[in-house]
C-alpha positions in Angstrom: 73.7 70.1 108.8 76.4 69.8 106.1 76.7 72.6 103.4 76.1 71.3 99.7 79.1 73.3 98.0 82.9 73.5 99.5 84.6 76.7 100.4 85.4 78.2 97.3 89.2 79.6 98.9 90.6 77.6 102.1 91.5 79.3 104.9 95.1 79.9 104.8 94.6 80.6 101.2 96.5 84.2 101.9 98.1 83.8 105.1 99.9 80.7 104.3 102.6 83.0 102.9 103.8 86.4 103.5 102.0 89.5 102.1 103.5 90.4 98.6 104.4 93.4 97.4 102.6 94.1 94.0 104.0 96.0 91.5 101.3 98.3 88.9 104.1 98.2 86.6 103.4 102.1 85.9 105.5 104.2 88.7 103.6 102.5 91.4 103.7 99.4 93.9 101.5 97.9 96.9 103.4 96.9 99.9 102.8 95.9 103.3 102.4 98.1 106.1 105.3 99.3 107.7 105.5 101.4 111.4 107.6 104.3 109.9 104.5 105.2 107.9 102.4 106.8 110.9 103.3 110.1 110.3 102.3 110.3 106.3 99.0 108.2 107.7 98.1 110.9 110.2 98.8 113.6 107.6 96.9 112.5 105.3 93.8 112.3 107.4 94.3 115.4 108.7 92.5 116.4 105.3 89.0 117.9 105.1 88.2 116.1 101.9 89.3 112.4 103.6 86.6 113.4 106.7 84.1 114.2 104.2 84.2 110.7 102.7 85.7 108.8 105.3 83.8 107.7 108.9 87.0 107.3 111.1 89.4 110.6 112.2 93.4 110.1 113.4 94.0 112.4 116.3 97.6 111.2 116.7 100.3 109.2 115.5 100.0 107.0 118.4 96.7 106.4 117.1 97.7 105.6 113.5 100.5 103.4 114.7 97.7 101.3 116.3 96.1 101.2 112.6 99.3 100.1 111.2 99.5 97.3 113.7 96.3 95.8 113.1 97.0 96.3 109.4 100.1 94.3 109.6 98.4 91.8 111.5 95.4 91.5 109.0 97.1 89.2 106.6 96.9 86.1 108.6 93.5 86.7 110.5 92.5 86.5 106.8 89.5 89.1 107.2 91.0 92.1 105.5 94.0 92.7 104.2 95.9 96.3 103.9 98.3 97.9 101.2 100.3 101.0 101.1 100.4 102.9 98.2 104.0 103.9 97.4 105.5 105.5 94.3 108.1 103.1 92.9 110.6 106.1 92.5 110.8 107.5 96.3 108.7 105.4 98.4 106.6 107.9 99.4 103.4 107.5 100.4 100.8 108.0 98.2 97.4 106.3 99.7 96.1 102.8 100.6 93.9 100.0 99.2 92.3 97.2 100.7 90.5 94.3 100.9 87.5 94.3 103.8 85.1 92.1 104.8 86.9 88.8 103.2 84.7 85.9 103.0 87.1 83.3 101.4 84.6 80.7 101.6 82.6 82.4 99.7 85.4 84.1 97.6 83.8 88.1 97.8 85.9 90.6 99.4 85.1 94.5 99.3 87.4 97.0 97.8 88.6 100.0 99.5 90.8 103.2 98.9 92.2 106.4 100.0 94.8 108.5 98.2 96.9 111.7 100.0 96.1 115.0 99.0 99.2 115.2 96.8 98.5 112.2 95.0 94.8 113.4 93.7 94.8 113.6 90.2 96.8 110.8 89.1 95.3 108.3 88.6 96.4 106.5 92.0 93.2 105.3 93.7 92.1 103.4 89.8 96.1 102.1 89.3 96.0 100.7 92.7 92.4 99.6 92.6 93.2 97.9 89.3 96.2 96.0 90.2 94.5 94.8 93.4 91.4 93.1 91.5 93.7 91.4 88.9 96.0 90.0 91.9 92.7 89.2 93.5 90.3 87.6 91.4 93.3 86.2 89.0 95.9 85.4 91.2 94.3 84.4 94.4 91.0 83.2 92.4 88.5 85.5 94.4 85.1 85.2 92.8 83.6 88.3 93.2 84.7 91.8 94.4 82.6 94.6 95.8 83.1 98.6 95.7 80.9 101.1 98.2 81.2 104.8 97.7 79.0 107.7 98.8 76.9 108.8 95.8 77.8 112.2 95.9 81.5 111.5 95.7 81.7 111.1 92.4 85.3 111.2 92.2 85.4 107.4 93.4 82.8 106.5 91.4 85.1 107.4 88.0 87.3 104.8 89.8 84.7 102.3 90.1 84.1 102.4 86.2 88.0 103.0 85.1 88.4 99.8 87.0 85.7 98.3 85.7 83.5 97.7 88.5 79.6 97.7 87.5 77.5 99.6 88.7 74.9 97.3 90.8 72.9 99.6 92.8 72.0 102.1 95.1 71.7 101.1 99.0 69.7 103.7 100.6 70.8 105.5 104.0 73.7 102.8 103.5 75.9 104.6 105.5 76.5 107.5 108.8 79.0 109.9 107.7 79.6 113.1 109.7 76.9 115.1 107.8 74.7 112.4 108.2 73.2 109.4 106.5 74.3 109.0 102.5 73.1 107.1 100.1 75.9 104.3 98.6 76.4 103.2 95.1 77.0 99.7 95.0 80.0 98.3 92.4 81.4 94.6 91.6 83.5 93.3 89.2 83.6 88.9 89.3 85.6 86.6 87.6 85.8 86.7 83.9 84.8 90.4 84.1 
């Protein structure tokens, strides 16, 4: 049975070239994944506040290099696609941001973060965040891009409105963290936004 509309983005629309680094222009860049970054991973989720919002735990840097290789290897499958948040200045690792669940076809791809303990505060999960859904919905030409937190952390949710996500929804018992079931606000920003 034929489909009545064309895919909105081709595959090979990212992978046809290599993943760029993206620049915030404000102290900050996105770059790909690179093997040497293992240890700042597996520090950073060594901290409570990341397994309180997050669902997956690093018990070793052989673990995390694992990560890092499927995150480098993300780009061409074309289903998600993985940044490391740097400062500009040092390199130093300051979180990650992502795009999951890509459905080119259908142009919608959802956006996560994490930021290091070091680099709360600052402004780093909306900068990246921000830079990400320009490159995606005005470079690339995604059409619409999705944003899941916890509602009780609220601290991502000031992210989701500094970056001009919308508030959609709530999805109940969306989610099993390790204190049990939460509740998820639901975020988007499309095209034009």
């Amino acid at each position: 049975m034929p489909f009545l509309t064309r895919p909105v983005l081709p595959a090979g629309t990212l992978a046809r070239t290599p993943q760029p680094t993206i620049p915030t222009g404000d102290g900050l860049f996105l770059r790909p994944w690179r093997a040497e970054d293992a240890p700042a991973v597996h520090a950073a989720f060594q901290d409570p506040l990341m397994h309180q919002w997050h669902i997956r735990a690093a018990d070793s840097e052989a673990e995390v290099r694992g990560w890092i290789t499927e995150w480098q290897q993300a780009w061409e499958q074309e289903r998600s696609v993985q940044w490391a948040v740097a400062d500009a200045a040092d390199d130093r690792l300051l979180g990650r941001v992502a795009l999951r669940g890509i459905m080119l076809g259908d142009a919608v791809a959802e956006v996560a973060y994490w930021t290091t303990a070091a680099a709360r505060g600052q402004g780093v999960a909306a900068r990246a965040t921000a830079v990400l859904a320009h490159w995606a919905l005005d470079e690339i030409g995604f059409q619409r891009l999705e944003l899941s937190h916890s509602v009780a952390n609220h601290a991502s949710c000031r992210v989701a409105q500094k970056t001009g996500f919308a508030l959609e929804g709530t999805k109940r018992s969306a989610l099993l963290h390790a204190d049990g079931w939460h509740d998820m606000h639901l975020h988007a920003r499309v095209r034009g936004d």
